[in-house]
VODOSE-372216 format. One record per residue (C-alpha): x, y, z; residue in three letters. Coordinates in steps of 0.25 Angstrom, whole numbers, padded with zeros to 4 digits, always signed. Layout:
N
XYZAla/...
end
This chain:
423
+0000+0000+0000Unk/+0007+0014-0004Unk/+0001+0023+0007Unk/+0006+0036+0010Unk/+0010+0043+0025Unk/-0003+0046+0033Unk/-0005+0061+0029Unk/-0009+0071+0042Unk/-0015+0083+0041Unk/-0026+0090+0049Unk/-0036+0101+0049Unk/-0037+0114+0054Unk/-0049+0109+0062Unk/-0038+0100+0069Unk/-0045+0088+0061Unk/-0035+0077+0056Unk/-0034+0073+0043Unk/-0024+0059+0040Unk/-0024+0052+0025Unk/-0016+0039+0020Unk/-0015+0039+0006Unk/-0016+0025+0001Unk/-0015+0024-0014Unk/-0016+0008-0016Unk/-0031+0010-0011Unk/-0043+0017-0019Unk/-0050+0020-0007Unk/-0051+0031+0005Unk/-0053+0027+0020Unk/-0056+0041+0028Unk/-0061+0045+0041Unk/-0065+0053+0052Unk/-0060+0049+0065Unk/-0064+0056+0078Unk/-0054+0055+0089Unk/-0066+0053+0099Unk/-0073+0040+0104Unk/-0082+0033+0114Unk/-0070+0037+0124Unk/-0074+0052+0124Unk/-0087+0050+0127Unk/-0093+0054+0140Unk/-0100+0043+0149Unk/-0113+0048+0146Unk/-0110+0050+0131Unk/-0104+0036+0128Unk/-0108+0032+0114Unk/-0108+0045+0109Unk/-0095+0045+0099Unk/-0103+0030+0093Unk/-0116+0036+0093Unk/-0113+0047+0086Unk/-0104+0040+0077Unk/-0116+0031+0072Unk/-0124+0046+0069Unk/-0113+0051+0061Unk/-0120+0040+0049Unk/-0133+0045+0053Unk/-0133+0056+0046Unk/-0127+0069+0044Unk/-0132+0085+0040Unk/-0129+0081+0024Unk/-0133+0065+0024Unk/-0141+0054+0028Unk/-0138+0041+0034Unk/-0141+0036+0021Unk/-0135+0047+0013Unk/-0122+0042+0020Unk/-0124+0028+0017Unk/-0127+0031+0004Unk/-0115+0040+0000Unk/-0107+0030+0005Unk/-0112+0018-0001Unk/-0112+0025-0015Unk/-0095+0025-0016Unk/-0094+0012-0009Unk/-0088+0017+0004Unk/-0086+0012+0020Unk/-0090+0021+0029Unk/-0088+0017+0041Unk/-0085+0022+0058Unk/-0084+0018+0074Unk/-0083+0023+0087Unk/-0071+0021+0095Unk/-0067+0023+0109Unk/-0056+0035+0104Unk/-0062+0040+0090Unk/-0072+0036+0079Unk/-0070+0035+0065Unk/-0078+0037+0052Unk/-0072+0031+0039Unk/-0075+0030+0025Unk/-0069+0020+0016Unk/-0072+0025+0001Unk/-0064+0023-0013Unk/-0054+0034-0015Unk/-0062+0045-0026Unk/-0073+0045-0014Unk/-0065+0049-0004Unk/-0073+0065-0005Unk/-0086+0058-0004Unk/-0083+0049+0010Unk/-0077+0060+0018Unk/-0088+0071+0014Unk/-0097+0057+0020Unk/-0088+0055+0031Unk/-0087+0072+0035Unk/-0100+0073+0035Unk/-0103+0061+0045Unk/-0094+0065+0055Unk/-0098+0082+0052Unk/-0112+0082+0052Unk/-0119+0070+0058Unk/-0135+0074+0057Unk/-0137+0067+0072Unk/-0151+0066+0069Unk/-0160+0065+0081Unk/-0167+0055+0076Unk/-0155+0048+0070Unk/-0149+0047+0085Unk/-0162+0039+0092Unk/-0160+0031+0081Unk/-0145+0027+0081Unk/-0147+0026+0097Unk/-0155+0014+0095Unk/-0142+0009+0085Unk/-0130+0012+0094Unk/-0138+0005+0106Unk/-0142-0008+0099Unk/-0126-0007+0096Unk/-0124-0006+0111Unk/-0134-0020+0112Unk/-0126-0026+0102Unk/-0113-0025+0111Unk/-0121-0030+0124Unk/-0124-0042+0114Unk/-0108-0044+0109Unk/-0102-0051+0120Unk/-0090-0049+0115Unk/-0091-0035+0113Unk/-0099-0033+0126Unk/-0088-0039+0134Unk/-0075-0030+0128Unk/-0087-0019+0131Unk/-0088-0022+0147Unk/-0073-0023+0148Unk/-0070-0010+0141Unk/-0080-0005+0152Unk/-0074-0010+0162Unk/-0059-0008+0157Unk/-0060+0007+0157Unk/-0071+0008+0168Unk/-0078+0022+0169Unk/-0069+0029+0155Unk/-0074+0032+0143Unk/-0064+0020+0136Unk/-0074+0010+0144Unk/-0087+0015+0139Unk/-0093+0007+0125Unk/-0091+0017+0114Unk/-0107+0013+0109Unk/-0111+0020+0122Unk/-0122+0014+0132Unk/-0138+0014+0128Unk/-0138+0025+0138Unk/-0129+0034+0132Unk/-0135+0031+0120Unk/-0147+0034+0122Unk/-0145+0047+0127Unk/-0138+0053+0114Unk/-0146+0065+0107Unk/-0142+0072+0092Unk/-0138+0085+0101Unk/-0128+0077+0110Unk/-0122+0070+0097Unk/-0119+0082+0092Unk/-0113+0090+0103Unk/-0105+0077+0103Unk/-0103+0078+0089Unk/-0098+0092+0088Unk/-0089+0091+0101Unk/-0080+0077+0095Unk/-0081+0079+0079Unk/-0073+0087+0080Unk/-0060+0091+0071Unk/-0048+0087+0082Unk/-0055+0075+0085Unk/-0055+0072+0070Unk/-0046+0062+0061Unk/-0047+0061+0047Unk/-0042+0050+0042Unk/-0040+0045+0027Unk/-0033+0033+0020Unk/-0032+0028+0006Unk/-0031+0035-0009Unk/-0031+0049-0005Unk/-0023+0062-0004Unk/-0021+0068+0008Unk/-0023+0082+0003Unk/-0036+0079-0005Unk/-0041+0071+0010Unk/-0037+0084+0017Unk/-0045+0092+0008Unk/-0058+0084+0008Unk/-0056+0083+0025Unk/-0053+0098+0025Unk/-0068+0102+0017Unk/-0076+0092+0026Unk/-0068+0095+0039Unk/-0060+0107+0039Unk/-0072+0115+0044Unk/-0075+0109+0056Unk/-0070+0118+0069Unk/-0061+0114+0079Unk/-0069+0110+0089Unk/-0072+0098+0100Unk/-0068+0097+0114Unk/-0053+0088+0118Unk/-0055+0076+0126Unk/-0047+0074+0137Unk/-0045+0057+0137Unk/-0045+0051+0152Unk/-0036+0038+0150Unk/-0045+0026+0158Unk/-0041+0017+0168Unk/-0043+0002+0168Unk/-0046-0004+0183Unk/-0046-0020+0180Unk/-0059-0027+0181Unk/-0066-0040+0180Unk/-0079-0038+0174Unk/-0089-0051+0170Unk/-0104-0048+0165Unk/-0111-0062+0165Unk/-0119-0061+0150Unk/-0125-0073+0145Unk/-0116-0078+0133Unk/-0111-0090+0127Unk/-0098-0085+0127Unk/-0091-0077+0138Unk/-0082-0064+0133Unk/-0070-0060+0141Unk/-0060-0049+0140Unk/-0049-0047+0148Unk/-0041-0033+0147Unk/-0030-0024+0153Unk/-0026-0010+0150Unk/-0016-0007+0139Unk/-0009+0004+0131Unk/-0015+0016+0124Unk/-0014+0017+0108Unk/+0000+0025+0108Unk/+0006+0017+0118Unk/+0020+0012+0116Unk/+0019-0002+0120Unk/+0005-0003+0109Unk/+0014-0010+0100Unk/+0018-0021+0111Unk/+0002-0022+0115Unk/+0000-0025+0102Unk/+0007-0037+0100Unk/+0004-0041+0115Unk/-0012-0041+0109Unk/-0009-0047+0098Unk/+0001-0058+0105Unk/-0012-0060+0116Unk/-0024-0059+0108Unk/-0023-0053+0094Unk/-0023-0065+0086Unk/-0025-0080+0085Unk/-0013-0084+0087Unk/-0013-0075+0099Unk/-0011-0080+0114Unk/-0026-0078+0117Unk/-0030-0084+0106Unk/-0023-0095+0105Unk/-0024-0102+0120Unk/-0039-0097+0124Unk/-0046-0101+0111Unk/-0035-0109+0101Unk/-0027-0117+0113Unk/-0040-0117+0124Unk/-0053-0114+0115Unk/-0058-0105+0127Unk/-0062-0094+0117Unk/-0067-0091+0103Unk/-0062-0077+0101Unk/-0050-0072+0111Unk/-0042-0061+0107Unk/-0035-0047+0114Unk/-0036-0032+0110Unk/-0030-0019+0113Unk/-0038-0007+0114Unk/-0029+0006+0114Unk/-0034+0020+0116Unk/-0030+0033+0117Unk/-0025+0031+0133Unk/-0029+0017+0135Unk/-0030+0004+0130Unk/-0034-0011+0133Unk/-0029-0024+0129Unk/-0041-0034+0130Unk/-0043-0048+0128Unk/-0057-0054+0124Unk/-0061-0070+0123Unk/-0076-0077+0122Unk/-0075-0089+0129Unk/-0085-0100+0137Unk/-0091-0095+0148Unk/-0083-0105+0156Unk/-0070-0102+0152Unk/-0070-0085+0154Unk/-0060-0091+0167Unk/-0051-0098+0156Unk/-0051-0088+0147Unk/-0049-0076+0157Unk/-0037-0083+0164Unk/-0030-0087+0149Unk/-0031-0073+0146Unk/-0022-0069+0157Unk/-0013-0081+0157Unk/-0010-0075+0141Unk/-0009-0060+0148Unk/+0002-0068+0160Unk/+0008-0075+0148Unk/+0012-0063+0138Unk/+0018-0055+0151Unk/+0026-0065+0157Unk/+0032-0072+0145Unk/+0038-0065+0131Unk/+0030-0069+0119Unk/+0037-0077+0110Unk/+0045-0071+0097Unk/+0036-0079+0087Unk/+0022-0075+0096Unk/+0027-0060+0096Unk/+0031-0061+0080Unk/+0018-0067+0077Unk/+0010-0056+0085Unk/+0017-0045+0078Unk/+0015-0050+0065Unk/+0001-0052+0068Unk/-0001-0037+0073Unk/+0007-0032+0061Unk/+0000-0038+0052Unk/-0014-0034+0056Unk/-0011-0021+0057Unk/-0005-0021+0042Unk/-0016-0027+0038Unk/-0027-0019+0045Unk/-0020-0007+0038Unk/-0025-0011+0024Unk/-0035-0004+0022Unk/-0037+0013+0021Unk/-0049+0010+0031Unk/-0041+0003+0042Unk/-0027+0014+0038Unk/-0036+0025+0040Unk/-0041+0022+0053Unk/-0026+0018+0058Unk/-0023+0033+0054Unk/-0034+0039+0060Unk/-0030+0032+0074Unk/-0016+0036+0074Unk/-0019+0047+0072Unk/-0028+0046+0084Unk/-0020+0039+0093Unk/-0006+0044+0090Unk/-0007+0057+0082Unk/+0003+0051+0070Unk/+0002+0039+0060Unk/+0011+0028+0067Unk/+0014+0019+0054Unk/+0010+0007+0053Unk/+0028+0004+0051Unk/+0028+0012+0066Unk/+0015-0001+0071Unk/+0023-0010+0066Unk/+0037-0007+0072Unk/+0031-0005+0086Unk/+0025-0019+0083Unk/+0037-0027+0078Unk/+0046-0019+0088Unk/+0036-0028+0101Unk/+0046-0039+0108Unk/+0042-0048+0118Unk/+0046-0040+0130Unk/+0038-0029+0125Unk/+0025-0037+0124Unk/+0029-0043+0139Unk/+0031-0029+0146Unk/+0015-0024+0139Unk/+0012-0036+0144Unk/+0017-0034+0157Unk/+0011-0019+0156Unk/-0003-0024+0153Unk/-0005-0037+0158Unk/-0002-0032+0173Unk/-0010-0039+0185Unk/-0021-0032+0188Unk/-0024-0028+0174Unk/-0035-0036+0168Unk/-0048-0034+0168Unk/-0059-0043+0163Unk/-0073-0044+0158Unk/-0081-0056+0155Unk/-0094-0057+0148Unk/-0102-0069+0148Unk/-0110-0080+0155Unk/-0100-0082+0166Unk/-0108-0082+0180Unk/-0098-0084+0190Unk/-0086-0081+0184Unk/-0075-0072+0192Unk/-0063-0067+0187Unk/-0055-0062+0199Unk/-0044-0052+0197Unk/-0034-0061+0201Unk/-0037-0070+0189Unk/-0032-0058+0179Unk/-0018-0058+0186Unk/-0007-0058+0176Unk/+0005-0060+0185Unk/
end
């Protein structure tokens, strides 16, 4: 692929604009990312930034639902967003010679969203059967109380869809006070990928954007705190869901190349510890797997696994046995080869596409106010040796720093503290 340097520039608004040119592609990935999420809501708010995510396809001064539909469906295009804890994104996917036709669509979704009263009852009724849907996904529901209970009582804790409650209690004027406050050019990033030129992106940005006035009010992020925790909610399941969590590094951390491979050695892949002796060696689990969740001024590195009701004791104590084994032993040259390759590899290959590239952009952006190549990833990969991966794992898997949450049909069960040593 010849790509060219990620170009910078930004607005005089304070909005950022970032283009790669990709010329062995004939399409466009662009868009507009909002450096605020579900984390910079209030309690009584919680929702907010999904909710009105969902109104900005509603409808806005110039266009219908179905005039948006429509317009996009007629050049063949993706169009596409989400809600995150940190930031939300809307993107458009579109051949090349439409790029002017997505991002006059895509500025006026996010510009001049109609937030039609009758519009808002209605997508109430939506957001809240997605919030049933969850109460119905075990496996969803169970990463859901343990977040809760990981970051008790800060906004990092709280689900990003809101409550039924907070929901409920949304209204047009609120949305838009909301709206006016966090749309705002310094939380904006513009991100484009694919066969373009930067100064013709610029120009389009500048004529939808370039008006906007400075405004919206800084938000000053409280790091959480994590107070270790047994949780277990009795549900009545075939299958029980267990995670099993400890704090970990934020995104610009320097040790997040060591964590990396840690997960990945752990959980990230089928010939992964995890994997191997609780569901190939032992056959305790179907799915059994680990993740790392990195924010801002926090993180989480959490291990999931749906096993028998009966054998939620088994599965808990293998988990830590694998957390025991990886700090007091060095992983093995081949295992630590293998795990690198693995990481690498994905994230090449994740890279592929102007959609996946442009979002990558976007976050760096975000996260570290520059483009780290994907060259400087991969060195601070290859550049993990076993004693690395054994002091992170020293750091995170301390005594005392687990916490837990099962979900399932498991009357009786206890998981006392002391069952979650590591030493």
């Amino acid at each position: 692929m010849s790509n060219t340097p990620v170009v910078r520039g930004a607005l005089d608004n304070g909005l950022r604009l970032l283009t790669e040119q990709m010329n062995s592609v004939r399409s466009v990935s662009i868009g507009v990312w909002l450096a605020r999420g579900s984390r910079h809501e209030t309690a009584e708010r919680g929702g907010i930034a999904h909710f009105v995510e969902h109104m900005l396809f509603k409808g806005t001064h110039n266009r219908s639902a179905e005039d948006i539909a429509q317009a996009i469906d007629s050049i063949g295009g993706q169009l596409d967003a989400f809600t995150a804890k940190e930031y939300a994104g809307y993107y458009i996917k579109v051949l090349d010679e439409h790029l002017p036709l997505a991002l006059d669509i895509l500025s006026d979704i996010v510009l001049n969203p109609a937030f039609d009263p009758e519009d808002v009852e209605r997508e109430k009724k939506v957001v809240i059967e997605e919030i049933k849907m969850v109460e119905d996904t075990p496996d969803d529901l169970v990463h859901e109380i343990f977040t809760q209970g990981f970051w008790e009582d800060h906004p990092l804790g709280r689900p990003i869809l809101g409550t039924r409650e907070t929901v409920e209690s949304f209204t047009s004027s609120l949305l838009h006070a909301y709206f006016r406050d966090t749309y705002a050019p310094r939380n904006l990033i513009i991100s484009a990928v694919g066969n373009l030129q930067h100064e013709h992106v610029r120009a389009l940005v500048s004529e939808r954007f370039g008006h906007l006035a400075p405004a919206g009010s800084p938000y000053d992020d409280v790091a959480p705190t994590v107070v270790p925790k047994v949780l277990i909610r009795r549900k009545e399941l075939e299958q029980s869901h267990v995670c099993v969590g400890t704090p970990c590094y934020p995104q610009d951390h320097e040790d997040r190349h060591a964590a990396y491979v840690l997960n990945t050695v752990l959980g990230g892949s089928m010939s992964s510890r995890l994997f191997q002796n609780i569901r190939e060696k032992r056959g305790l689990a179907y799915a059994v797997f680990s993740s790392l969740s990195a924010y801002r001024d926090a993180g989480s590195f959490t291990i999931y696994a749906g096993c028998a009701n009966e054998a939620v004791g088994e599965v808990v104590d293998l988990i830590v046995e694998e957390l025991r084994s990886v700090r007091q032993a060095p992983v093995p040259d081949a295992e630590l080869r293998r795990a690198k390759d693995h990481l690498k590899g994905s994230l090449m290959l994740g890279l592929e596409n102007t959609a996946s590239r442009m979002s990558h952009v976007a976050r760096q952006e975000m996260y570290f106010g520059r483009q780290v190549s994907l060259d400087e990833t991969l060195q601070g990969i290859e550049r993990v040796t076993p004693d690395d991966l054994q002091r992170v794992a020293a750091d995170l898997f301390r005594d005392g720093a687990l916490s837990a949450t099962v979900l399932g049909d498991v009357n009786g069960l206890r998981i006392p503290p002391e069952r979650l040593d590591l030493q």
